[in-house]
C-alpha positions as CSV (number, residue, x, y, z in Angstrom):
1,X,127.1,108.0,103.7
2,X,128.1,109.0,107.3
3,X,127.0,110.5,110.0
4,X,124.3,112.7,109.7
5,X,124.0,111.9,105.9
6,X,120.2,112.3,107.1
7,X,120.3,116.2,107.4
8,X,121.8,116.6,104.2
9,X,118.4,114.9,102.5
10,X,116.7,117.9,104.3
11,X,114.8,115.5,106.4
12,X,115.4,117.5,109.9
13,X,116.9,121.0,111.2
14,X,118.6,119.6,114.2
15,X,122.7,120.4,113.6
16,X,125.0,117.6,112.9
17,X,126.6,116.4,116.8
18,X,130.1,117.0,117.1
19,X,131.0,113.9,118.9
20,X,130.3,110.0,118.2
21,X,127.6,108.7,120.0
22,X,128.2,107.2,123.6
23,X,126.1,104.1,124.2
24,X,126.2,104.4,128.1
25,X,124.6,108.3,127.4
26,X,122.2,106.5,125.3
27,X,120.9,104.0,127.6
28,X,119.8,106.3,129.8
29,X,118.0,108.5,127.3
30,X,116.2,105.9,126.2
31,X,115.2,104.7,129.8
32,X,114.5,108.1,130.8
33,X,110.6,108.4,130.3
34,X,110.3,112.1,131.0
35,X,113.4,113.3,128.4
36,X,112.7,110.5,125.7
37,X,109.6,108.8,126.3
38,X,110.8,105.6,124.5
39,X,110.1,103.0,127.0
40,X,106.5,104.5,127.4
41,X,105.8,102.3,124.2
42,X,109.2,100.3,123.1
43,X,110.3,97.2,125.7
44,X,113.6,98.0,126.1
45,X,116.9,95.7,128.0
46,X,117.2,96.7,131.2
47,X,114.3,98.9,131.8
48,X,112.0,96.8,134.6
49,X,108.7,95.9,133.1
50,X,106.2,97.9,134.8
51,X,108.2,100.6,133.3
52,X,107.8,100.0,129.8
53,X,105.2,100.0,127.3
54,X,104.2,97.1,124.8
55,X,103.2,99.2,121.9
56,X,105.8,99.0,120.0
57,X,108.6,97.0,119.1
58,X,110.6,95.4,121.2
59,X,114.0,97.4,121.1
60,X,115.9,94.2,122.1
61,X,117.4,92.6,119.2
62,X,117.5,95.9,116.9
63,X,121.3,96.7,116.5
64,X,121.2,93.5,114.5
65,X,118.3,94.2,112.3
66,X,119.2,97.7,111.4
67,X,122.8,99.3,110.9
68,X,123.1,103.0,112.6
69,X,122.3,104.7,109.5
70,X,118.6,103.2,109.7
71,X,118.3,103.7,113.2
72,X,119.2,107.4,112.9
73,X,116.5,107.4,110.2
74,X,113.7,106.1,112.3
75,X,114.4,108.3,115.4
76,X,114.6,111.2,113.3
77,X,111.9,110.5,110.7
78,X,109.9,107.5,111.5
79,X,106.5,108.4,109.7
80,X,108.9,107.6,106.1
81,X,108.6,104.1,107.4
82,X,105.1,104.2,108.7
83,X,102.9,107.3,107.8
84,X,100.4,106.0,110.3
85,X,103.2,105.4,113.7
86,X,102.7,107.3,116.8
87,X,106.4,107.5,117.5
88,X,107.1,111.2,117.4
89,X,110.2,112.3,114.7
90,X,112.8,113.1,117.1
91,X,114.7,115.4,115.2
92,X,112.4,117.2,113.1
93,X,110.5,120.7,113.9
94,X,109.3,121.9,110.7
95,X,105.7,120.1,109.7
96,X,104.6,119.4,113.4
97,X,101.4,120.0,114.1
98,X,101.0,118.1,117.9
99,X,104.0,120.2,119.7
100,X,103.4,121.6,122.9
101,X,103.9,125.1,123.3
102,X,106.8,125.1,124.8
103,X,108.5,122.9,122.5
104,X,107.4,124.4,119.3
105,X,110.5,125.1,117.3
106,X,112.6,122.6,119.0
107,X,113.5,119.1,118.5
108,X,112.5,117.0,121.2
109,X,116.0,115.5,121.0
110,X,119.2,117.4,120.4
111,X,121.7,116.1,117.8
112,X,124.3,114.7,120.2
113,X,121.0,112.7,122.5
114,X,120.4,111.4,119.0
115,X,123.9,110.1,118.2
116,X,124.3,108.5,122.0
117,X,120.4,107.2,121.2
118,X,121.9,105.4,118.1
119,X,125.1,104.2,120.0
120,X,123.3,102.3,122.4
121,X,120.4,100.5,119.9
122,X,123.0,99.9,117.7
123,X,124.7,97.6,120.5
124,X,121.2,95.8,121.0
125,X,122.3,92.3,119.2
C-alpha cells in the first residue's frame, strides 16, 4: 500500500497531500510546540531538553523501528495502538470529543504537515 493507504481504511478525513513529505518541513513541526505539540511529551533529536517532555517515547531511534506506513498510522490514529494514549490522532475529526472550539471540524494537522511529519521520523535511525 502507499501513501495515504490510511484514508482509504476510512480511518481519517484529512485529504491525501499532493507532495512527498520533506524531512527538513518535518523537523520543525515536530519541534514547534505551539503547531504540533510533540515535544511537549516525545524527547525528540535536536530539541534542547528543557524543551521537551518525558512522557512518551523517545522519538530518537523510531525511523528504524517503524517503516513510514506505521508512522503515518500512529500520528493519524494512535488510540488503534493504545486505546488508553494521550497523544491526540492528528488527522482525524470525526469521534473527537476533547476539541477546542475553534478546532472542531479540523484536523490538528493538515495532510501535507503529516507527510513532512513522517519524512523526518522516518530519518530517525
Amino acid at each position: 500500500m502507499g501513501r495515504g493507504w490510511w484514508l482509504l481504511l476510512g480511518l481519517c478525513n484529512v485529504a491525501m497531500a499532493a507532495a512527498p513529505g520533506d524531512p527538513a518541513r518535518g523537523a520543525a513541526i515536530v519541534a514547534n510546540r505551539a503547531l504540533s505539540q510533540c515535544v511537549l511529551c516525545h524527547p525528540a533529536p535536536g530539541v534542547p531538553a528543557h524543551l521537551r517532555g518525558d512522557l512518551a517515547p523517545d522519538l530518537a531511534g523510531v525511523g528504524a523501528r517503524l517503516n513510514a506506513e506505521q508512522l503515518r498510522l500512529r500520528i493519524v490514529e494512535p488510540q488503534r495502538f493504545n486505546p488508553e494514549t494521550i497523544m491526540p490522532a492528528y488527522g482525524r475529526i470525526d469521534g473527537l470529543t476533547r476539541a477546542a472550539p475553534a478546532q472542531r471540524g479540523k484536523p490538528l494537522l493538515d495532510a501535507q504537515q503529516i507527510e513532512d511529519v513522517v519524512a523526518y521520523l522516518a530519518t530517525l535511525h
